[in-house]
C-alpha positions in Angstrom: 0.0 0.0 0.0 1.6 3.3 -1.0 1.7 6.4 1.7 -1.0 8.5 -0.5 -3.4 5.4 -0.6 -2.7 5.2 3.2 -3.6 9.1 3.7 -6.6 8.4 1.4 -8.0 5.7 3.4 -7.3 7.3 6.5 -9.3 10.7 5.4 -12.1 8.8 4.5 -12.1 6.5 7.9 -11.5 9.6 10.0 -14.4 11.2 8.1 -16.9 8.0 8.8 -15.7 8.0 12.3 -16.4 11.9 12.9 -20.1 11.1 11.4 -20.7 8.2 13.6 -19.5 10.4 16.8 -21.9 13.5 15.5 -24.7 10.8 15.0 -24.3 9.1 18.4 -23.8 12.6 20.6 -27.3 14.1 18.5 -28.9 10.7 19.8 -27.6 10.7 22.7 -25.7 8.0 23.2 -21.9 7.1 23.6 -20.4 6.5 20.2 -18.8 3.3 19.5 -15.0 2.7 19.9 -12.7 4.4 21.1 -10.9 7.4 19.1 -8.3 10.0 19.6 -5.6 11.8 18.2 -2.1 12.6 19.3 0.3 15.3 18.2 4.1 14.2 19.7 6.7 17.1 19.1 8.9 13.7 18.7 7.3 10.4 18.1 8.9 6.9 18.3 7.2 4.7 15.8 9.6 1.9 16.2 8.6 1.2 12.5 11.7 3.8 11.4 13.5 6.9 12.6 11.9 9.0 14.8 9.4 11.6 13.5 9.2 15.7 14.5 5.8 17.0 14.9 3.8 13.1 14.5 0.8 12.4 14.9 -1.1 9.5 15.3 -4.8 8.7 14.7 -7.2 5.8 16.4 -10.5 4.8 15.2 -12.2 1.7 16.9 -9.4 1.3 19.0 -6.9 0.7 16.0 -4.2 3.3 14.5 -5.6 4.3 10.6 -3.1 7.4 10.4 0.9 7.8 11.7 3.3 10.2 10.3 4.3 13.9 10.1 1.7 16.6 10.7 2.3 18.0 7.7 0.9 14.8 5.2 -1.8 13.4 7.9 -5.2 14.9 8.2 -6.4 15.2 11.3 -10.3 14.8 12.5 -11.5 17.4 13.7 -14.1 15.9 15.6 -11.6 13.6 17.7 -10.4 14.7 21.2 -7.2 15.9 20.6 -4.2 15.2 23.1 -0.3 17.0 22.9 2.5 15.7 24.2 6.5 16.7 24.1 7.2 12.5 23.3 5.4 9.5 22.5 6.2 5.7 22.0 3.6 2.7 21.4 2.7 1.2 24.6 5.3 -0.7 26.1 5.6 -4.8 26.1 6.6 -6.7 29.5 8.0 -9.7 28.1 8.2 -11.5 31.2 5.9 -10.7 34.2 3.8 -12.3 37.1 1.8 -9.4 38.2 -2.1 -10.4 38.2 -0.9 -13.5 40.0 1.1 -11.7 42.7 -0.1 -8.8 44.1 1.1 -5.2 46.4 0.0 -6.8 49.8 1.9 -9.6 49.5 -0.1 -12.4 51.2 -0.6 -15.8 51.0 -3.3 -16.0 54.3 -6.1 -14.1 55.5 -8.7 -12.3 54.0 -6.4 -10.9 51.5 -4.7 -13.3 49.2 -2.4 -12.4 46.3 0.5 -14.2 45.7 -0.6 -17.4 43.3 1.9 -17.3 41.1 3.8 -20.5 42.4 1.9 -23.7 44.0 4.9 -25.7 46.0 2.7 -29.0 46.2 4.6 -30.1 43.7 7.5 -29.4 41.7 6.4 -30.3 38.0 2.8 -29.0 37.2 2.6 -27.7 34.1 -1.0 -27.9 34.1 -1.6 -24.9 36.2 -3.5 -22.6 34.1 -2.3 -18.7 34.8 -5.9 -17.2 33.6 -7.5 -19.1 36.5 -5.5 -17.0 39.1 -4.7 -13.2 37.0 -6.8 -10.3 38.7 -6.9 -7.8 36.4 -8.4 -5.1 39.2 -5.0 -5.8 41.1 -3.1 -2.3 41.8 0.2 -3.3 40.3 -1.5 -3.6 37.1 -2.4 0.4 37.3 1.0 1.0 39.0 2.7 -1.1 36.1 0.0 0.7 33.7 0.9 4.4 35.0 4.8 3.9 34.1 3.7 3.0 29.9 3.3 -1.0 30.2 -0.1 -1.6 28.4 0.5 -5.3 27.4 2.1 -8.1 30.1 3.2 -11.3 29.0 2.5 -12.7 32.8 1.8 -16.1 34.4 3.3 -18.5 36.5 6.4 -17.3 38.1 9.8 -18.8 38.9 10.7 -21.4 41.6 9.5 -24.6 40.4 10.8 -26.8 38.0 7.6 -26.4 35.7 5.6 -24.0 37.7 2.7 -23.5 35.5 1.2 -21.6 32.2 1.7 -18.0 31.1 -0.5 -16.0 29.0 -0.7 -12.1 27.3 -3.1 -9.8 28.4 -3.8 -6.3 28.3 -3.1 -4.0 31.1 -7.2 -3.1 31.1 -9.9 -4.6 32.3 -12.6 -5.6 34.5 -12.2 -9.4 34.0 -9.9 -11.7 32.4 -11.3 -11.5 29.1 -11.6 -8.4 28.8 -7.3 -8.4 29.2 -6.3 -11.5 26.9 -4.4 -11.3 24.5 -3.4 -15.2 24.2 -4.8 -17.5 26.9 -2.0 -20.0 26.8 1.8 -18.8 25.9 4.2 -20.4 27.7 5.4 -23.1 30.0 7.7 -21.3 33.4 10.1 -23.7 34.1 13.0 -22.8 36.6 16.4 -23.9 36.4 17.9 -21.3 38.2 16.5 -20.0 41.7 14.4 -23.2 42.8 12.6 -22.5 45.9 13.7 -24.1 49.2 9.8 -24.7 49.8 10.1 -28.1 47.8 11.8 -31.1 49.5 13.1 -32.0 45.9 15.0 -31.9 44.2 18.1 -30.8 46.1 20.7 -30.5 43.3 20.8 -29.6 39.4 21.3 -33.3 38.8 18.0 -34.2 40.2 16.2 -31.5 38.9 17.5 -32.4 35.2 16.5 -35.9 36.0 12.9 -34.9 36.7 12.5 -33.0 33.9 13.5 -35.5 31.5 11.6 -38.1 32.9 8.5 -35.9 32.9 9.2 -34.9 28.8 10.1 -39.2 28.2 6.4 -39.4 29.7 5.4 -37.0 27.6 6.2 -38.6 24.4 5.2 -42.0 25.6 1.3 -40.5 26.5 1.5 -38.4 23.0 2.4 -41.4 20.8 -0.2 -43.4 22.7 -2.5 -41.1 22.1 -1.9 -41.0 18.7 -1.7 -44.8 17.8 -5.7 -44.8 19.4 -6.7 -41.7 17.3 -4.7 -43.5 13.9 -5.8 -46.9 14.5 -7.9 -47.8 11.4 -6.8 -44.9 9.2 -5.4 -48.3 7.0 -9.1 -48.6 6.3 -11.3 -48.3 2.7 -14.0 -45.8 2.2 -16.4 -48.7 2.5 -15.4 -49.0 6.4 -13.5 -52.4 5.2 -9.8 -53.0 6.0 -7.2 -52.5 3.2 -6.8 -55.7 1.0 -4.3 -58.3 2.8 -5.0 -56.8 6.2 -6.6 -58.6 9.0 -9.2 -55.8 11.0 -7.8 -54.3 13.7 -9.0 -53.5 17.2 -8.3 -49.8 18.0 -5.8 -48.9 20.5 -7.2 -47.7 23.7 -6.4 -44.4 24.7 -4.4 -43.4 27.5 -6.6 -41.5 30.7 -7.0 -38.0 30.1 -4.0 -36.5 32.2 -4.0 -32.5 31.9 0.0 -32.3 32.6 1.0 -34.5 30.2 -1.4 -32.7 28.0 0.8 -29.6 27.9 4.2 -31.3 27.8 3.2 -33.0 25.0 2.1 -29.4 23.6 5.1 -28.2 24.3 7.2 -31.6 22.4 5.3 -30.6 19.5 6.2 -26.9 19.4 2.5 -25.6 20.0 3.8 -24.0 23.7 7.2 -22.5 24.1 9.1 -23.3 27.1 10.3 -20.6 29.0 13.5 -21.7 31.2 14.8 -19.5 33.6 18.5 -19.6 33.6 21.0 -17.7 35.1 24.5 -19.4 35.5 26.7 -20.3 32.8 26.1 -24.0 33.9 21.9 -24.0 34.2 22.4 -22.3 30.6 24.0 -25.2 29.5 21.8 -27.6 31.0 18.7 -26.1 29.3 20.6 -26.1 25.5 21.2 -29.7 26.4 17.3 -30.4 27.2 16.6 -28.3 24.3 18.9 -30.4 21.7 17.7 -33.7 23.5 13.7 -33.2 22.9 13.8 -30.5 20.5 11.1 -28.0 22.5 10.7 -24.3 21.2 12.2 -22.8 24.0 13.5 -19.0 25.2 16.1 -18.3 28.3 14.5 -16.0 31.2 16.7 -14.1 32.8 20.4 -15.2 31.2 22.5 -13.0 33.8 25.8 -15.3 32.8 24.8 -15.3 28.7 27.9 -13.4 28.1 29.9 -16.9 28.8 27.4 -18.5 26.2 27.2 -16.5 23.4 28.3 -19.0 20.7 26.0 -21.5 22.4 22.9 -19.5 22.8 23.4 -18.1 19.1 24.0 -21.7 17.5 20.7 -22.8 19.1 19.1 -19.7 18.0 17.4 -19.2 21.5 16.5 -15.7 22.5 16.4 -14.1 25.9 14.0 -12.4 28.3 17.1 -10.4 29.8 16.8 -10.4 33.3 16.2 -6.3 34.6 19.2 -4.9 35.2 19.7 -4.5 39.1 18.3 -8.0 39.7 20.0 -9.0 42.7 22.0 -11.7 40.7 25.8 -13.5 40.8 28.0 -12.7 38.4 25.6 -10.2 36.2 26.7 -7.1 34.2 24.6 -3.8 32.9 26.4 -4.6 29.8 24.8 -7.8 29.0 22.0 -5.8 26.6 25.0 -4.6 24.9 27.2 -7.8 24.9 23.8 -9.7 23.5 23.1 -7.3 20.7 26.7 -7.5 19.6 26.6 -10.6 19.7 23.0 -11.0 17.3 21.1 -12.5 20.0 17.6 -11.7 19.9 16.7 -10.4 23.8 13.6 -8.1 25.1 14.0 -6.7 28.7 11.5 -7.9 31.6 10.5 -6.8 34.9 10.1 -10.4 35.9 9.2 -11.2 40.2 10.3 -10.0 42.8 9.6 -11.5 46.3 8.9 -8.9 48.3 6.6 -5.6 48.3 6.3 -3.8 46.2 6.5 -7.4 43.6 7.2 -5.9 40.4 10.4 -3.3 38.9 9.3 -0.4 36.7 10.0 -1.7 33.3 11.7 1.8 31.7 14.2 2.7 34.4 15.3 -1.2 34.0 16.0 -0.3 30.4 17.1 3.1 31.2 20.3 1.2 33.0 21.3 -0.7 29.8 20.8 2.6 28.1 23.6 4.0 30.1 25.6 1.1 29.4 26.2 0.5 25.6 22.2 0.4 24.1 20.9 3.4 22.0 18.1 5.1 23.0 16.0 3.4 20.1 17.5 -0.5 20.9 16.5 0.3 24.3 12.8 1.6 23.3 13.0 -1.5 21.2 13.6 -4.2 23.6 10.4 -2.9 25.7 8.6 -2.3 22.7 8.7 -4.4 19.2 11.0 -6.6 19.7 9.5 -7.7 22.9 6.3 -8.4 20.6 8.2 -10.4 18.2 9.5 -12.5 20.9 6.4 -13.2 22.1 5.1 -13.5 18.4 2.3 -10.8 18.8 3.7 -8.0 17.0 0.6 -8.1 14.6 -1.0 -5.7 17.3 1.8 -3.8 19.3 5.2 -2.9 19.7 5.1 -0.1 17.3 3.0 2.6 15.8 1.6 1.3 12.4 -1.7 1.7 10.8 -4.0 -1.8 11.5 -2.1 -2.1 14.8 -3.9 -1.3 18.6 -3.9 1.8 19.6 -1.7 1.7 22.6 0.2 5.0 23.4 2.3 6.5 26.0 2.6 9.9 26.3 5.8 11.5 28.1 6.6 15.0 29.0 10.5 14.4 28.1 12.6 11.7 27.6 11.6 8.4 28.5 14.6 7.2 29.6 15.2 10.3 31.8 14.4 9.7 35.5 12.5 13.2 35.6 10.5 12.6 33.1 6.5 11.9 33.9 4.1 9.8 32.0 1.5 12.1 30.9 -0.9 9.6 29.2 -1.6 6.5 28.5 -4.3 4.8 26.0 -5.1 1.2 24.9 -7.0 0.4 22.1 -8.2 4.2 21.8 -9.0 4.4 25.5 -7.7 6.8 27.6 -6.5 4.5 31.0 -4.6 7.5 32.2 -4.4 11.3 31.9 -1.9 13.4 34.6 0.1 16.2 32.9 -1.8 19.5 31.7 
């Protein structure tokens, strides 16, 4: 589609959108969708270079104009918001907030922490959409520093400690956040808990996950020999010509764990393995190689002994956030990773105490100061966490067809001075401080 085709179509949406909004406020009703404008004296796209005097325009909750001031018209009828920056809403690519919460509590009448169940060790069947509260406050505390889209779940501790999912930083109710219901598989090399009795060393721990993924594959090609039994067979029901009928295989019982491993064998659900030393890196290439899972490092705080490893295996990394209380770590690992051509985003990840959750930007800000540009650092918190996480379709950068999910700053966003003005998802305005 060339620009002027672009402009074209987004006059004559902006001009539909501006009749539907006069229609609705002469009947007195709220129009449908949500719809706004925003003029940036310098806007971050992350689809190109930065743009002077930008402006972007959402209909329905999805961007139909981006680009200079000067070749986008701009509805008149729209409410109208200015701002000295903006970016697209930014992408926590690794998260557990909705499953733990501010007050910190596992008893009373308050309880927020669900992100890990120490019953056991390997349960990959924990579902993180059964536990996320989208009304909890470090949503609109993550939500008031630009984060408008959480790749959250399950957190760290366990071997497999459950599901993640994506969801929106909005909402009333779980569906009104989802993005994807099911994601990922949190599995924990690095920082076991001590609540579990086992197991005590890396050894063991290997062990139980391979024996879990040998299961696995056992219960998946059982359940495939009961669902392909007969396939042998004519049109007329008979069996093929020389072949004696056959009984069907039965199938295996229904067991929900296995389920997902056997998800994850087949590539349908990435696992996500926290790994921090040089040595639980190694371990989780060698798992990798050995079943052959889609898989992504969390954390990688000792990567920069790997690199040739990790790259070869064409594993990314969820980098861990940069004063994560953690062995051995450098703020140059960004740098050292993108030197390298390792594919990373930055997360805020879990913390175990109050207040549960880093701010995502001044994370980044650090491996700013130490080697990234200020657009590779916008980037890993913005598109290329949504390519990591495969859902840059909708967000990580400002594009017409994408969400309309904006943060508006009163300088720049890596500056610790600098305030988050606004915030809108989807065309919504979910925040609105500076005049």
């Amino acid at each position: 589609m060339t620009g002027s085709t672009r402009v074209a179509l987004a006059k004559r949406s902006s001009s539909i959108a501006g009749l539907a909004i006069m229609t609705a406020v002469a009947l007195g009703t709220t129009a449908v969708g949500a719809q706004v404008v925003v003029k940036a004296k310098t806007m971050h796209t992350m689809a190109g270079e930065a743009v002077t005097d930008g402006v972007v325009v959402v209909v329905d909750g999805k961007i139909t104009a981006v680009g200079p001031a000067s070749r986008v018209d701009i509805p008149a009828e729209l409410r109208t918001f200015e701002t000295e920056v903006l970016t697209p809403g930014f992408v926590d690519v690794r998260s557990t907030l909705g499953l733990s919460g501010a007050y910190n509590s596992n008893v009373g009448p308050v309880r927020d922490q669900d992100q890990l169940e120490t019953s056991n060790p390997i349960q990959p069947e924990l579902r993180a959409i059964d536990a996320y509260n989208p009304r909890e406050e470090l949503i609109e505390y993550a939500r008031g520093f630009g984060v408008t889209t959480l790749h959250t779940g399950h957190g760290p501790g366990a071997l497999i400690s459950g599901q993640t999912f994506v969801a929106k930083t909005r909402g009333d109710t779980v569906e009104d956040a989802i993005v994807e219901p099911i994601k990922m598989l949190a599995v924990s090399l690095s920082g076991l808990s001590s609540q579990f009795q086992t197991p005590g060393t890396r050894p063991k721990g290997m062990a139980m996950l391979r024996g879990a993924l040998f299961e696995a594959r056992e219960y998946a090609e059982k359940k495939a020999a009961s669902e392909g039994s007969g396939d042998d067979q004519g049109d007329d029901g008979a069996a093929g010509e020389g072949e004696e009928d056959k009984k069907a295989s039965p199938a295996p019982p229904r067991n929900l764990s296995q389920d997902v491993l056997a998800d994850a064998l087949a590539g349908e659900i990435t696992m996500m393995i926290r790994a921090n030393s040089a040595t639980d890196i190694a371990a989780a290439l060698r798992l990798q190689r050995e079943f052959g899972f889609e898989m992504v490092i969390d954390g990688g705080a000792e990567a920069y002994l790997m690199l040739d490893e990790i790259k070869e295996a064409g594993v990314p990394v969820f980098l861990h956030p940069a004063r994560a209380r953690l062995p051995n770590k450098t703020f140059e690992i960004a740098m050292i990773l993108r030197d390298a051509g390792i594919p990373f985003a930055v997360q805020t990840g879990h913390e175990a105490y109050v207040p549960k959750t880093r701010v995502l930007v001044f994370e980044t800000a650090h491996y700013a100061a130490y080697g990234l540009e200020q657009s590779e650092a916008l980037a890993a918190i913005t598109i290329d966490s949504a390519k990591l996480l495969g859902i840059d379709d909708r967000v990580g950068s400002l594009e017409v067809g994408k969400d309309g999910d904006l943060v508006l700053f009163d300088g720049d966003p890596f500056e610790y001075l600098t305030k988050v003005c606004g915030v809108i998802i989807e065309g919504e305005v979910m925040m609105e401080t500076c005049q």
